[in-house]
N, C-alpha and C positions, 0 to 999 in steps of 0.2 A: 504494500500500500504506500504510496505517493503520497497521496494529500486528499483528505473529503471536506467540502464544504458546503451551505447551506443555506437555502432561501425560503420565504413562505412557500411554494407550491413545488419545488424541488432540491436534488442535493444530485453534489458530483463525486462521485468516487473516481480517484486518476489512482492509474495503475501501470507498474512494470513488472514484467512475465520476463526470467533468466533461466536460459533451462537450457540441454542438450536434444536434438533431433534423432531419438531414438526407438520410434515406434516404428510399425510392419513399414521397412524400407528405407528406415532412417538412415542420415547418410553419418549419423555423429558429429553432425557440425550444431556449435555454439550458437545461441539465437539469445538474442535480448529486444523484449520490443514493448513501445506503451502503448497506453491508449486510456479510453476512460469512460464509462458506464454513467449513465444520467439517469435518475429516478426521478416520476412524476407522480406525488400526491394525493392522494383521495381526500376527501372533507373528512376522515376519521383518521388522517394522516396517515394512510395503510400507501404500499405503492401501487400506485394503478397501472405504469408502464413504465420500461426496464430498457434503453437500448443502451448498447455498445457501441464502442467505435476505436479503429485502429488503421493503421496503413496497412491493407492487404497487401498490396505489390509488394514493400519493404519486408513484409513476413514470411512471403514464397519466395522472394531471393535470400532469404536469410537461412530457410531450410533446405537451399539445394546450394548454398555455397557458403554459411556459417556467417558471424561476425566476430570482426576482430575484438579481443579483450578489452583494451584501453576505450574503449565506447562507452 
């Protein structure tokens, strides 16, 4: 977890994922990548809607060719 913050009718969770590319076909290359999750609200404060967001392009080059550490 990054950083969450918070307004009357929603909140942001920012996040970075650091992990190896090791599942069916992984090629073991290093991936680090953010992004950040927005919740919306209900009138009993419950979430009503939940989207994500990240660079896909920067994440599928990330698991067929890794990133470097110092990142």
């Amino acid at each position: 977890m990054d950083d969450v913050f918070a307004r009357a009718d929603h909140a942001v969770y920012q996040w970075t994922f650091v992990g190896t590319n090791t599942g069916p076909g992984g090629t073991g290359r290093r991936v680090r990548l953010s992004g950040f999750k927005e919740w919306k609200f209900d009138e009993e404060r419950l979430i009503a809607e939940s989207q994500g967001h990240f660079n896909r392009a920067d994440y599928q080059r990330q698991l067929e060719r890794g990133v470097e550490e110092s990142r």
